[in-house]
Chimera marker file (.cmm) of the C-alpha trace (Angstrom):
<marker_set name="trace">
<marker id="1" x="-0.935" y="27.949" z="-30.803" r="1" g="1" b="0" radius="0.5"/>
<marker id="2" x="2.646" y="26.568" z="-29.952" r="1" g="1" b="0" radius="0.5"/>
<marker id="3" x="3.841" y="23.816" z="-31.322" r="1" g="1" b="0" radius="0.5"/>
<marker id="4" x="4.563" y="22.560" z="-27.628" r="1" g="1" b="0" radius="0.5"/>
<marker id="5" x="0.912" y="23.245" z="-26.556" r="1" g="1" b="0" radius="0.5"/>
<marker id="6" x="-0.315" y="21.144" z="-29.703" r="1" g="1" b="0" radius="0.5"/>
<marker id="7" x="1.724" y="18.287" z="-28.549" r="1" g="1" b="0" radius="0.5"/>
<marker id="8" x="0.584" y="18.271" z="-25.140" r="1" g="1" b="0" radius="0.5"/>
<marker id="9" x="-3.100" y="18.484" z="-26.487" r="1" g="1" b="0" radius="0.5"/>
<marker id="10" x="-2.442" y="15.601" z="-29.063" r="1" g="1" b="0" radius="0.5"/>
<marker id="11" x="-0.852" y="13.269" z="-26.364" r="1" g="1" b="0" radius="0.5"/>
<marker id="12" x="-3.394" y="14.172" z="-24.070" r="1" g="1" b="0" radius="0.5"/>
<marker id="13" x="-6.021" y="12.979" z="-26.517" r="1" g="1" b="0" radius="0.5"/>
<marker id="14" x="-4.447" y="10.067" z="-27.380" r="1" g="1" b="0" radius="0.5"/>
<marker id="15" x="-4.187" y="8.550" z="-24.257" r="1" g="1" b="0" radius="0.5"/>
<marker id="16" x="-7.403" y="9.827" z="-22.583" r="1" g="1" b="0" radius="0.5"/>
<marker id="17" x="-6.531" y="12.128" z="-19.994" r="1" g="1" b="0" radius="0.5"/>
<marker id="18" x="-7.033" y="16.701" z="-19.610" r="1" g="1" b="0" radius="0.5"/>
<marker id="19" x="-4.530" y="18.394" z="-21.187" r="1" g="1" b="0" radius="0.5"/>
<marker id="20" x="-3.366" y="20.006" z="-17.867" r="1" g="1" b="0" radius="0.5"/>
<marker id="21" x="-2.275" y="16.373" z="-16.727" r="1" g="1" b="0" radius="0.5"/>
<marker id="22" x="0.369" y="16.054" z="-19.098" r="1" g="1" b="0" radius="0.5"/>
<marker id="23" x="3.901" y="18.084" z="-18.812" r="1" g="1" b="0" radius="0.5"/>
<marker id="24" x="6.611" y="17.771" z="-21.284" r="1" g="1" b="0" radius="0.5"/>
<marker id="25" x="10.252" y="17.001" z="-20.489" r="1" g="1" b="0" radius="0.5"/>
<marker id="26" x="13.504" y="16.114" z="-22.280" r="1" g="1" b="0" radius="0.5"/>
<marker id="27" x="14.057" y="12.324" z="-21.628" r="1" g="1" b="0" radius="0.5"/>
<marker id="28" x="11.818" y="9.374" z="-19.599" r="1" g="1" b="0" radius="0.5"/>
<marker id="29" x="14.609" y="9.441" z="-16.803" r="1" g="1" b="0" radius="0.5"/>
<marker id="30" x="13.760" y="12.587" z="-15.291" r="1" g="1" b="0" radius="0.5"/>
<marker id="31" x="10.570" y="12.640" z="-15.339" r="1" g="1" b="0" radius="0.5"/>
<marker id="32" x="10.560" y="9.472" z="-13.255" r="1" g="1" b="0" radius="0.5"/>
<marker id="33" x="12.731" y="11.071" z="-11.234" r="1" g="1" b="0" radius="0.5"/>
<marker id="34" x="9.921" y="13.312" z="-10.026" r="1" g="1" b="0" radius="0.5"/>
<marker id="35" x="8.144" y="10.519" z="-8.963" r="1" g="1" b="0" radius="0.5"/>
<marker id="36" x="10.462" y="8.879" z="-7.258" r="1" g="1" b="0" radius="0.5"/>
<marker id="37" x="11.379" y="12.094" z="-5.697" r="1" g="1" b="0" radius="0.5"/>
<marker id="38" x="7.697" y="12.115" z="-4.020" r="1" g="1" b="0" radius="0.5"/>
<marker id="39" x="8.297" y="8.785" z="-1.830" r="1" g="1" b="0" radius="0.5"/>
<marker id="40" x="9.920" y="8.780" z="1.210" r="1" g="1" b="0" radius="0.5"/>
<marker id="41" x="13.234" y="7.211" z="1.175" r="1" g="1" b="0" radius="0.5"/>
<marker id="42" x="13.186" y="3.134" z="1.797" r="1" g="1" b="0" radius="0.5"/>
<marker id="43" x="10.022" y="3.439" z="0.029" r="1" g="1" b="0" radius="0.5"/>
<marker id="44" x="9.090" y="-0.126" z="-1.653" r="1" g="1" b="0" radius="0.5"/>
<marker id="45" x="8.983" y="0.033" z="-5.396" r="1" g="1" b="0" radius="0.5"/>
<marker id="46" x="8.243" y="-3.207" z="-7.411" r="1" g="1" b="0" radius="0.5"/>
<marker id="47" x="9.059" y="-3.567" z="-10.597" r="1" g="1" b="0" radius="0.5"/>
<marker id="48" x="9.827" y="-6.300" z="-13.415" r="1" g="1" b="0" radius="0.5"/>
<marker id="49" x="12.999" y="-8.282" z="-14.074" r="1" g="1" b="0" radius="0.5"/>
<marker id="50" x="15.288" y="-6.724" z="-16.791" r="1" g="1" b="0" radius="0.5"/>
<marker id="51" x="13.330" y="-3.124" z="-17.374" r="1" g="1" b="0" radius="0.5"/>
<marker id="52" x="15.280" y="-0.368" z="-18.811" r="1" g="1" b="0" radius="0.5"/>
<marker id="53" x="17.347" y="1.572" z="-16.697" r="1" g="1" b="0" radius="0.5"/>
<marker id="54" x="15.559" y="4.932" z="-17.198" r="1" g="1" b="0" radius="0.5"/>
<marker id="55" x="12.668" y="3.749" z="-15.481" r="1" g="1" b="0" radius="0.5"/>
<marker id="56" x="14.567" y="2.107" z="-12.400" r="1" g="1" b="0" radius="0.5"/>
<marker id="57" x="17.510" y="4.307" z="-11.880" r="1" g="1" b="0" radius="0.5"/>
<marker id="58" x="15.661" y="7.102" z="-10.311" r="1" g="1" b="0" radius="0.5"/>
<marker id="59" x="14.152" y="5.459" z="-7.576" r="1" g="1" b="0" radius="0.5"/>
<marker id="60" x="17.391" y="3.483" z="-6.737" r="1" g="1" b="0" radius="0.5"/>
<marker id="61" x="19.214" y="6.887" z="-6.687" r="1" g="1" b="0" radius="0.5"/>
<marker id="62" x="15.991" y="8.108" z="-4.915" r="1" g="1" b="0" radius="0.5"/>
<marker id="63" x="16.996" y="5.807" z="-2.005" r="1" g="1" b="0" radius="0.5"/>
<marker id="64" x="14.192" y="3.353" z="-2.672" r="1" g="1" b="0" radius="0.5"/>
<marker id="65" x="13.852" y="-0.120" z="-2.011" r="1" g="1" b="0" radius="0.5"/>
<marker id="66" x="13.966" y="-1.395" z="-5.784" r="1" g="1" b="0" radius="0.5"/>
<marker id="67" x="12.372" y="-5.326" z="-6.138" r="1" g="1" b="0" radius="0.5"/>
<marker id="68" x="12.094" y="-7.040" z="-9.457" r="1" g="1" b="0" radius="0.5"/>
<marker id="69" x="10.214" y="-9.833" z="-10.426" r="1" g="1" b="0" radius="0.5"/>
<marker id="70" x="9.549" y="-12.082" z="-13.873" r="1" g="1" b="0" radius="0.5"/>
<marker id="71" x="7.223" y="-9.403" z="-15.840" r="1" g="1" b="0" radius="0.5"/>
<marker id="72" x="4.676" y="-12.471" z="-15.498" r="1" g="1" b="0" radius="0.5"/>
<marker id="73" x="4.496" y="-12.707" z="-11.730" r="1" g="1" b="0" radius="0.5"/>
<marker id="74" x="4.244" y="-8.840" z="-11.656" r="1" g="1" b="0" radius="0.5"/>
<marker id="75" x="0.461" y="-8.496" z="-10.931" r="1" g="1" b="0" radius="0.5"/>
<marker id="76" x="0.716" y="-11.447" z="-8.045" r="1" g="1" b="0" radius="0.5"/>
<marker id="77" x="3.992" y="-9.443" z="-6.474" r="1" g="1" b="0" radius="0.5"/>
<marker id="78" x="1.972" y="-6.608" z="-5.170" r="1" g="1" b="0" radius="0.5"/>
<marker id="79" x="1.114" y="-6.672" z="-1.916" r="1" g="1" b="0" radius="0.5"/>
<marker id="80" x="0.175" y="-4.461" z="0.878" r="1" g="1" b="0" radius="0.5"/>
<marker id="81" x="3.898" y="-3.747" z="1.198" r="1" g="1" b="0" radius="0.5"/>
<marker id="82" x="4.466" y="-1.978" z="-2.470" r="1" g="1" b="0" radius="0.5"/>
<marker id="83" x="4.295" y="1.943" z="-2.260" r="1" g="1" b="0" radius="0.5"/>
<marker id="84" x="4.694" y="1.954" z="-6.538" r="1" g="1" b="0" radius="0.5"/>
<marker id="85" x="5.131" y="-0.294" z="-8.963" r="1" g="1" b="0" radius="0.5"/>
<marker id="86" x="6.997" y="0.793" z="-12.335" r="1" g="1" b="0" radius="0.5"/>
<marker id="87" x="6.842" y="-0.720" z="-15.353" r="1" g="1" b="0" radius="0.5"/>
<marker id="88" x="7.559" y="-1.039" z="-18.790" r="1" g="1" b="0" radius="0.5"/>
<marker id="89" x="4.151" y="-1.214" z="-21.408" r="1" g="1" b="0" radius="0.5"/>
<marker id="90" x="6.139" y="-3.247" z="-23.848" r="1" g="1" b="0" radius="0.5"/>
<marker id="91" x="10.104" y="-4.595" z="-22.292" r="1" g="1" b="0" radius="0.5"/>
<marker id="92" x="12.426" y="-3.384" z="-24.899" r="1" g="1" b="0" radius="0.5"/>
<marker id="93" x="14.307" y="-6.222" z="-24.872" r="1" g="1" b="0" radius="0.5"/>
<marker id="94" x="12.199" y="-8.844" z="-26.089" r="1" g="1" b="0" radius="0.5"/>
<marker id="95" x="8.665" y="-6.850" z="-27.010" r="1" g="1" b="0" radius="0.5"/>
<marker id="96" x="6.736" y="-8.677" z="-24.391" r="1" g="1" b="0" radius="0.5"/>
<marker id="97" x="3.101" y="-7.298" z="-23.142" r="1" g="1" b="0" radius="0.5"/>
<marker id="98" x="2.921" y="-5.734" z="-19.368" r="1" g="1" b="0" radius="0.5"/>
<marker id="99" x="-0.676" y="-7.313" z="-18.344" r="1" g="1" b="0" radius="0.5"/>
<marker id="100" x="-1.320" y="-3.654" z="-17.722" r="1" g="1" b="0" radius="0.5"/>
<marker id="101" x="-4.741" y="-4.259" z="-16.376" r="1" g="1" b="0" radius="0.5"/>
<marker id="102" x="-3.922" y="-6.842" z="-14.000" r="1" g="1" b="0" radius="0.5"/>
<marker id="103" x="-1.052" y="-4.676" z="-12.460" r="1" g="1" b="0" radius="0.5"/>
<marker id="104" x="-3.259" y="-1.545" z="-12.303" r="1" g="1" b="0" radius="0.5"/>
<marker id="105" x="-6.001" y="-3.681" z="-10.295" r="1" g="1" b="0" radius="0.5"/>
<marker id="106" x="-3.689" y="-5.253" z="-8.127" r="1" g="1" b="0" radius="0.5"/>
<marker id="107" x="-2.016" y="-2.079" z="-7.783" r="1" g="1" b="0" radius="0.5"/>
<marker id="108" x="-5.392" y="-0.169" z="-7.128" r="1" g="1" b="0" radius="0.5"/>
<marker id="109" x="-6.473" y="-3.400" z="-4.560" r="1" g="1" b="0" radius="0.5"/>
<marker id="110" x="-3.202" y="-2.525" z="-1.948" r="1" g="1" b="0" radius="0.5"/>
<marker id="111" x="-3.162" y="1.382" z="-2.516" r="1" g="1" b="0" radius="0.5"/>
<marker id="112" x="0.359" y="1.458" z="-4.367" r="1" g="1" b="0" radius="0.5"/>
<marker id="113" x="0.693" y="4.232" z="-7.195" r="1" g="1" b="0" radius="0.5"/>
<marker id="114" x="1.563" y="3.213" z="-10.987" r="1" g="1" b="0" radius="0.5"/>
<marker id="115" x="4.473" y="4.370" z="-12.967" r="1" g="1" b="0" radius="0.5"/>
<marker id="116" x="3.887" y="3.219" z="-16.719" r="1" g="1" b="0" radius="0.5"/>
<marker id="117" x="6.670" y="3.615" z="-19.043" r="1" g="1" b="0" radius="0.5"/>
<marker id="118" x="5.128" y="3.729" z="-22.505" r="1" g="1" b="0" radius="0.5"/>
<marker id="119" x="7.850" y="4.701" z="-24.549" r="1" g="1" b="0" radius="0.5"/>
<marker id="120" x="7.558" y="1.176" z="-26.831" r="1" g="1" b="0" radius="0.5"/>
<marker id="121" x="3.950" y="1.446" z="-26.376" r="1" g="1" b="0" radius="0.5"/>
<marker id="122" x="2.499" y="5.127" z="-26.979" r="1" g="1" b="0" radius="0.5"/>
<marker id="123" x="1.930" y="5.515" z="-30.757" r="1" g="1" b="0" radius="0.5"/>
<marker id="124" x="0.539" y="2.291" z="-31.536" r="1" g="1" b="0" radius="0.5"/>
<marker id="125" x="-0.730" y="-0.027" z="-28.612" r="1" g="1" b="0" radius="0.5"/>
<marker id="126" x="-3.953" y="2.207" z="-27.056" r="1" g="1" b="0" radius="0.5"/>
<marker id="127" x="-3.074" y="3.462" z="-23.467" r="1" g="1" b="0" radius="0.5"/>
<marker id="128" x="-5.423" y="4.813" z="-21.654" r="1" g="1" b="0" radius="0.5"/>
<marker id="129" x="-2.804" y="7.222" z="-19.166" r="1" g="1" b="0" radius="0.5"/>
<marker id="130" x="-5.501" y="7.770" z="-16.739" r="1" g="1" b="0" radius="0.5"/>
<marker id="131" x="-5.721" y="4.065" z="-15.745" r="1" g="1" b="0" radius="0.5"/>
<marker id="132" x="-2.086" y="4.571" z="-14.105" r="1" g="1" b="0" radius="0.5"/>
<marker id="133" x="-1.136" y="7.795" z="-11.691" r="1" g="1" b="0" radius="0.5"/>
<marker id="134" x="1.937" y="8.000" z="-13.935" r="1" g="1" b="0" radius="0.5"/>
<marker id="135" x="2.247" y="7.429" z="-17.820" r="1" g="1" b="0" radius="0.5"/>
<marker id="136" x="5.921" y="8.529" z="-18.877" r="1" g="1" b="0" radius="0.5"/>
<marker id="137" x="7.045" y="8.003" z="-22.751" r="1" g="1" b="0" radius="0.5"/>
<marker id="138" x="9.727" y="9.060" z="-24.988" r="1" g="1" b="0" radius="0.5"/>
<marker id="139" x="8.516" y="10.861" z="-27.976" r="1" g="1" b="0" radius="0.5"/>
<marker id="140" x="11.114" y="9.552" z="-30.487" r="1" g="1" b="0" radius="0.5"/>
<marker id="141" x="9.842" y="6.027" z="-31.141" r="1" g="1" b="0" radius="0.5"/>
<marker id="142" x="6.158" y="5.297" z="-32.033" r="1" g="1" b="0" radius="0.5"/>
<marker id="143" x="5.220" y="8.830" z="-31.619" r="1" g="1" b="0" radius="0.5"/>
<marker id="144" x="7.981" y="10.372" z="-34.187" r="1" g="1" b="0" radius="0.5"/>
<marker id="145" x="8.934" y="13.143" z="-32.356" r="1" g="1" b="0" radius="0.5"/>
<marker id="146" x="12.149" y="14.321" z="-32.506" r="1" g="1" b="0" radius="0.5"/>
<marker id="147" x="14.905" y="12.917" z="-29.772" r="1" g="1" b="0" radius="0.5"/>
<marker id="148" x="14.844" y="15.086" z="-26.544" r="1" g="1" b="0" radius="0.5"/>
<marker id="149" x="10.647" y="15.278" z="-25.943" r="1" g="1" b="0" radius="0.5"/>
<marker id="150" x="9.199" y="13.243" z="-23.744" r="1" g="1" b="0" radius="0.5"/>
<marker id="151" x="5.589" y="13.593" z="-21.755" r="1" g="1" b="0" radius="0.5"/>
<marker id="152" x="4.632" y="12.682" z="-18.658" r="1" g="1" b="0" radius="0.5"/>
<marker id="153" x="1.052" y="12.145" z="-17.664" r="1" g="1" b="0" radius="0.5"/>
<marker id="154" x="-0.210" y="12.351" z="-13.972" r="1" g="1" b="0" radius="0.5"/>
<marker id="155" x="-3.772" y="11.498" z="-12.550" r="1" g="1" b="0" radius="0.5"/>
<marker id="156" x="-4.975" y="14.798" z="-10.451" r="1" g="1" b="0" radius="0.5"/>
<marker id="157" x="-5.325" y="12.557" z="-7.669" r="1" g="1" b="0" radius="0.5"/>
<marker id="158" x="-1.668" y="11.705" z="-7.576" r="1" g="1" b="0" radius="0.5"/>
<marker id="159" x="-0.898" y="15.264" z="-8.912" r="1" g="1" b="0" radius="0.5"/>
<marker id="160" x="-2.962" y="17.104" z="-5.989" r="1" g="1" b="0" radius="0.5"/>
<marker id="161" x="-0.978" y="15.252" z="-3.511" r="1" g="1" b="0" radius="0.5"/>
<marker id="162" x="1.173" y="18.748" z="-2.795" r="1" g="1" b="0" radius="0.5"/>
<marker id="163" x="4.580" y="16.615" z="-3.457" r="1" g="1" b="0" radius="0.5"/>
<marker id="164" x="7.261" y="17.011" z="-5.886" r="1" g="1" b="0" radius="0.5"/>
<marker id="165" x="4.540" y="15.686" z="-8.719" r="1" g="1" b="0" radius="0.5"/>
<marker id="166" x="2.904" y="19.023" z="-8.077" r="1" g="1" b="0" radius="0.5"/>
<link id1="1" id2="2" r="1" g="1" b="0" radius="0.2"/>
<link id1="2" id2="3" r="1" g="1" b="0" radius="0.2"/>
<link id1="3" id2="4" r="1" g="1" b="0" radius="0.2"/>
<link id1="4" id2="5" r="1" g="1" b="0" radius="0.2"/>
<link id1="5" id2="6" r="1" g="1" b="0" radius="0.2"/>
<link id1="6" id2="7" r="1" g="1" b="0" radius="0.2"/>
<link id1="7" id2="8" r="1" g="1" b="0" radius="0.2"/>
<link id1="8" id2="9" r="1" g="1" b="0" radius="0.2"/>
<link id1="9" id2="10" r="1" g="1" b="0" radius="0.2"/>
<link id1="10" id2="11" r="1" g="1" b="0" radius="0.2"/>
<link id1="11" id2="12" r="1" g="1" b="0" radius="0.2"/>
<link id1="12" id2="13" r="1" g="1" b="0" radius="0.2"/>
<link id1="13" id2="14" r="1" g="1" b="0" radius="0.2"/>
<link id1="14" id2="15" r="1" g="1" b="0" radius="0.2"/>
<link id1="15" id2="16" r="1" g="1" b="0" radius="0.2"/>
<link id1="16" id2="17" r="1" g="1" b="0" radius="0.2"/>
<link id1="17" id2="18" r="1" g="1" b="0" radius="0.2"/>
<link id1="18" id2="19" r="1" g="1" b="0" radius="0.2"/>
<link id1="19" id2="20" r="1" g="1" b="0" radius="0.2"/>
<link id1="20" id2="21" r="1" g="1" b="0" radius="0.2"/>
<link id1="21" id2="22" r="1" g="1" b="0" radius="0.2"/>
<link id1="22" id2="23" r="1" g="1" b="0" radius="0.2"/>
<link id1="23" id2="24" r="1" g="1" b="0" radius="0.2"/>
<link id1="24" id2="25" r="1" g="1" b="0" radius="0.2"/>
<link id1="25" id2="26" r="1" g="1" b="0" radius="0.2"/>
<link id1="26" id2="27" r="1" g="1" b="0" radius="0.2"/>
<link id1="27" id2="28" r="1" g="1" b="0" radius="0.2"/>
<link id1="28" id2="29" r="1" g="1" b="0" radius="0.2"/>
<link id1="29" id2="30" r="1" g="1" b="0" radius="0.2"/>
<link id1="30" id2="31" r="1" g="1" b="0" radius="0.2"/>
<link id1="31" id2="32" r="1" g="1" b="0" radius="0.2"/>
<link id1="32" id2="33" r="1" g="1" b="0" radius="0.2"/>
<link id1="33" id2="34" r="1" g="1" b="0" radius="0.2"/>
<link id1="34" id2="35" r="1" g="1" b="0" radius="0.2"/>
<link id1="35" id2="36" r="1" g="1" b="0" radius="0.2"/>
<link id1="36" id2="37" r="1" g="1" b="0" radius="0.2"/>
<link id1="37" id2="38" r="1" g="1" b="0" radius="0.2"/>
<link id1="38" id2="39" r="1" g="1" b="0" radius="0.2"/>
<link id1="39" id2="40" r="1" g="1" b="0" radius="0.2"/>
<link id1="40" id2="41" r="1" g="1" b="0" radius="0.2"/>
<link id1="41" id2="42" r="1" g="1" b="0" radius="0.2"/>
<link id1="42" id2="43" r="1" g="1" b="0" radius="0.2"/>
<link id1="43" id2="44" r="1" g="1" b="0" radius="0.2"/>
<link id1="44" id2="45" r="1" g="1" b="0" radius="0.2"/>
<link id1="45" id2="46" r="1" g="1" b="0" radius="0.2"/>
<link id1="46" id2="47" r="1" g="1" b="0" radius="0.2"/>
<link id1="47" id2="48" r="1" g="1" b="0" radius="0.2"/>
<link id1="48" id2="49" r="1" g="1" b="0" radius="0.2"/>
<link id1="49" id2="50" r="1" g="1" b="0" radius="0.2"/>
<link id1="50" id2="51" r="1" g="1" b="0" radius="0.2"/>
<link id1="51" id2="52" r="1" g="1" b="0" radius="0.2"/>
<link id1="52" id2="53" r="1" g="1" b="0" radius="0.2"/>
<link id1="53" id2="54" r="1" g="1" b="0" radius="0.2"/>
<link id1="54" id2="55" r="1" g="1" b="0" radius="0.2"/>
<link id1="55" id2="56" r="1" g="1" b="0" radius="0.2"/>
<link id1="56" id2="57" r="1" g="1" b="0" radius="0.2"/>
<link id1="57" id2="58" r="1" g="1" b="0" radius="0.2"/>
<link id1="58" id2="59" r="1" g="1" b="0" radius="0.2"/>
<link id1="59" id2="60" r="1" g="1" b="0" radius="0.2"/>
<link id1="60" id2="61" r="1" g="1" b="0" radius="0.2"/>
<link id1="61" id2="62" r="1" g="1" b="0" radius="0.2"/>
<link id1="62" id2="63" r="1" g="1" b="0" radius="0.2"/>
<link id1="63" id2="64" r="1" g="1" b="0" radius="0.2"/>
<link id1="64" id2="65" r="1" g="1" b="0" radius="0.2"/>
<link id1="65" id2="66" r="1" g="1" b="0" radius="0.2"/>
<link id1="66" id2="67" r="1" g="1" b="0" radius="0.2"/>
<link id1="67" id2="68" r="1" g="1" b="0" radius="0.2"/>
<link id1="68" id2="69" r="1" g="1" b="0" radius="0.2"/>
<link id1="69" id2="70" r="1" g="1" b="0" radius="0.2"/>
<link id1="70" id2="71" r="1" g="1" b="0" radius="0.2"/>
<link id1="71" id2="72" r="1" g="1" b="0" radius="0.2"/>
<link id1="72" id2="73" r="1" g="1" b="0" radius="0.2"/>
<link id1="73" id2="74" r="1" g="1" b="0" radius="0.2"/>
<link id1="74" id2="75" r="1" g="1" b="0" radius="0.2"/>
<link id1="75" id2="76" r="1" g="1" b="0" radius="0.2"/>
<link id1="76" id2="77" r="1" g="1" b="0" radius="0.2"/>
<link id1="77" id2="78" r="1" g="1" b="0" radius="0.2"/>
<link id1="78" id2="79" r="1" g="1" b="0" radius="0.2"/>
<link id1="79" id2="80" r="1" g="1" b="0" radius="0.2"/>
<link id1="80" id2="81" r="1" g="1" b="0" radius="0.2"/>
<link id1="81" id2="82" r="1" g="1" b="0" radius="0.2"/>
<link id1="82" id2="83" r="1" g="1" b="0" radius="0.2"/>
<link id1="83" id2="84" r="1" g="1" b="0" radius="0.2"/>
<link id1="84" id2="85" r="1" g="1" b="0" radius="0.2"/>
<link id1="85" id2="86" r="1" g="1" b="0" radius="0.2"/>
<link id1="86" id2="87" r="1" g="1" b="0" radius="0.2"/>
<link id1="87" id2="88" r="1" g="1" b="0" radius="0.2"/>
<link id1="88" id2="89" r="1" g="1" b="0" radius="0.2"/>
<link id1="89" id2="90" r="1" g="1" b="0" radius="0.2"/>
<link id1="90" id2="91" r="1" g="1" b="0" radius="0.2"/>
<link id1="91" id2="92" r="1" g="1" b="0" radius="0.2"/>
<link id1="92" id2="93" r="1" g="1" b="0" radius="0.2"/>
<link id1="93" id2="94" r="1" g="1" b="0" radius="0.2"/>
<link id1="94" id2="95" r="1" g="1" b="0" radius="0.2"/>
<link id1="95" id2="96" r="1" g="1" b="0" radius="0.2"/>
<link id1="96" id2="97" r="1" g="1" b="0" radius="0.2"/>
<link id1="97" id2="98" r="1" g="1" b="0" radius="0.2"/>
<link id1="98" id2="99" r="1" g="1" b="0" radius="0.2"/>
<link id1="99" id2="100" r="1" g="1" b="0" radius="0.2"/>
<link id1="100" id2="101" r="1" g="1" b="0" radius="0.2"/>
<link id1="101" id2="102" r="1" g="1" b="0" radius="0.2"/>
<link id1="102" id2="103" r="1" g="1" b="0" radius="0.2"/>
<link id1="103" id2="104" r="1" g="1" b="0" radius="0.2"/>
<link id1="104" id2="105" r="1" g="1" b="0" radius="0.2"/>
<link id1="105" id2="106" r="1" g="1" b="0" radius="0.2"/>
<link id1="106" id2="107" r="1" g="1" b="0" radius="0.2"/>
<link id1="107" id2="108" r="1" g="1" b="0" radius="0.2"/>
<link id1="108" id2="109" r="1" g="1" b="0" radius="0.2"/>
<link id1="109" id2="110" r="1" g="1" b="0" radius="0.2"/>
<link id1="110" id2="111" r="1" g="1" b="0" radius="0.2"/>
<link id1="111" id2="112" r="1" g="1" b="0" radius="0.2"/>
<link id1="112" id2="113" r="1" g="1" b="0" radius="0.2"/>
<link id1="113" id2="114" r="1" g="1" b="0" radius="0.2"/>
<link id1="114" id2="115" r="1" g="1" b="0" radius="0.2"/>
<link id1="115" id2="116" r="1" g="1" b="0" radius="0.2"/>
<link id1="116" id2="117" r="1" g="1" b="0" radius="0.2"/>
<link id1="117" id2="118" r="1" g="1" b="0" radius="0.2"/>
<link id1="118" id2="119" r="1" g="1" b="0" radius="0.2"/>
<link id1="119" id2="120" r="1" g="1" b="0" radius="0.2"/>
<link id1="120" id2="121" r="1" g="1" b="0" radius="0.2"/>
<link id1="121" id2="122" r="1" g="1" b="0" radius="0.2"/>
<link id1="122" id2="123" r="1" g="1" b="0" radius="0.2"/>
<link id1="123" id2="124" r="1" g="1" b="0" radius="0.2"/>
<link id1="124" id2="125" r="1" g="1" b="0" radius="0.2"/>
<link id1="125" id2="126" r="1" g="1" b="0" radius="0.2"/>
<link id1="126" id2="127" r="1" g="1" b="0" radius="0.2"/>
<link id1="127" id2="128" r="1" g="1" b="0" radius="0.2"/>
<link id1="128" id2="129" r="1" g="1" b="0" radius="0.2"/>
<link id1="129" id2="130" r="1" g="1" b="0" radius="0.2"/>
<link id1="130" id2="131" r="1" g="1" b="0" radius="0.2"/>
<link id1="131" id2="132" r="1" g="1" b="0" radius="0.2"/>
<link id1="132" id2="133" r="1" g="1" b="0" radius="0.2"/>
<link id1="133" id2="134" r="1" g="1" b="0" radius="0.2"/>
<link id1="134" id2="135" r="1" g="1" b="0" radius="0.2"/>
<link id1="135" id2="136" r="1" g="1" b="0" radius="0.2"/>
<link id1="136" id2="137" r="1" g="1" b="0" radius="0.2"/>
<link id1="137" id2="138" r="1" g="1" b="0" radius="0.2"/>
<link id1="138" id2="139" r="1" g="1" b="0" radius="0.2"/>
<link id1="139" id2="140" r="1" g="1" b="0" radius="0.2"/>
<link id1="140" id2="141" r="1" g="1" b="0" radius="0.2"/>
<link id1="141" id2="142" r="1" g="1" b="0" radius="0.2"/>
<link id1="142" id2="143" r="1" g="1" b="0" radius="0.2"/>
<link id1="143" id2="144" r="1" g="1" b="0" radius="0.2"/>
<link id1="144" id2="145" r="1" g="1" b="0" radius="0.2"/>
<link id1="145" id2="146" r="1" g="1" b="0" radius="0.2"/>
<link id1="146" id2="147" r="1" g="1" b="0" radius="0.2"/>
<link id1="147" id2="148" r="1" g="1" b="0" radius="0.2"/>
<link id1="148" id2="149" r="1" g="1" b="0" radius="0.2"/>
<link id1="149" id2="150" r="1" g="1" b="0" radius="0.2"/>
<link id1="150" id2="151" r="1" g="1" b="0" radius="0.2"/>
<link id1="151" id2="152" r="1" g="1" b="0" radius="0.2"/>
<link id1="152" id2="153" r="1" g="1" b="0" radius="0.2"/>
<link id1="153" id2="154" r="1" g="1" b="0" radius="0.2"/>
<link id1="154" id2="155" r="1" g="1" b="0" radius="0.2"/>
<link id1="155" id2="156" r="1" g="1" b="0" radius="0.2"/>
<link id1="156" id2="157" r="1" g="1" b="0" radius="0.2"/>
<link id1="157" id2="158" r="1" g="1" b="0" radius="0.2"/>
<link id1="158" id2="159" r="1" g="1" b="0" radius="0.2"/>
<link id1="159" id2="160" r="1" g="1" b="0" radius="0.2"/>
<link id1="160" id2="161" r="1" g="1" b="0" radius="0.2"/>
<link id1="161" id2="162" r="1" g="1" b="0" radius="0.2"/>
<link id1="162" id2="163" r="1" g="1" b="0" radius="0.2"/>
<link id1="163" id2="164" r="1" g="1" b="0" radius="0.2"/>
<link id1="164" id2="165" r="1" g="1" b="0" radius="0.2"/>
<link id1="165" id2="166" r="1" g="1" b="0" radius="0.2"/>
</marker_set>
């Protein structure tokens, strides 16, 4: 088996989702940029105060309608109006918690699609990827791969939509 297919298998395990959900990429960036690719431009994207770049970038350049919030007021933000909301598992510049559960339910509650960065997260704080339509991660931190992997994991719903995430 290749090394790249055991990856794939391991991540999928680890964060609870079929192996055929998860592709591999070089960096977090891009792979959000497939996501972002898949709303119409204008589209409204909320996400928290302060997150790294990677994860906001490519729906700015995507021609979306980027709005942050405090991480805290994140859940309460979403409203009818939010096509996605993308954030961080863990903010890299302070360590703080995402309350992951609360933004997926509120998320869930006015039809807008996840994008979960887990890059501080996926190693050591459990994820379950199929809780968000899109779990994205760097493999060089927590899960000690080497600099240029990174995995992106995509709910079939969100996958079967027949966009650019297919």
């Amino acid at each position: 088996v290749h090394p790249r297919e055991r990856a794939r298998g391991a991540f999928a395990r680890m964060h609870g989702v079929a192996e055929a959900d998860v592709a591999i990429g070089h960096q977090v960036a891009p792979l959000v940029g497939v996501a972002a690719a898949s709303l119409p431009r204008g589209a409204t994207v909320l996400a928290a105060e302060g997150d790294f770049t990677s994860l906001l970038f490519p729906f700015l350049a995507a021609g979306c309608d980027v709005r942050t919030v405090p991480l805290e007021q994140l859940p309460d933000s979403i409203d009818g109006q939010t096509d996605l909301v993308a954030v961080s598992a863990v903010q890299l510049a302070d360590g703080r918690l995402a309350d992951l559960d609360a933004i997926a339910g509120a998320a869930e509650k006015h039809g807008a699609l996840t994008v979960v960065d887990g890059t501080q997260a996926c190693g050591w704080l459990p994820l379950d990827a199929g809780r968000f339509s899109i779990l994205v991660t760097g493999g060089y931190k927590w899960l000690c791969h080497p600099r240029g992997t990174a995995f992106m994991a995509v709910t079939p719903d969100v996958r079967d939509r027949g966009e650019a995430l297919a």
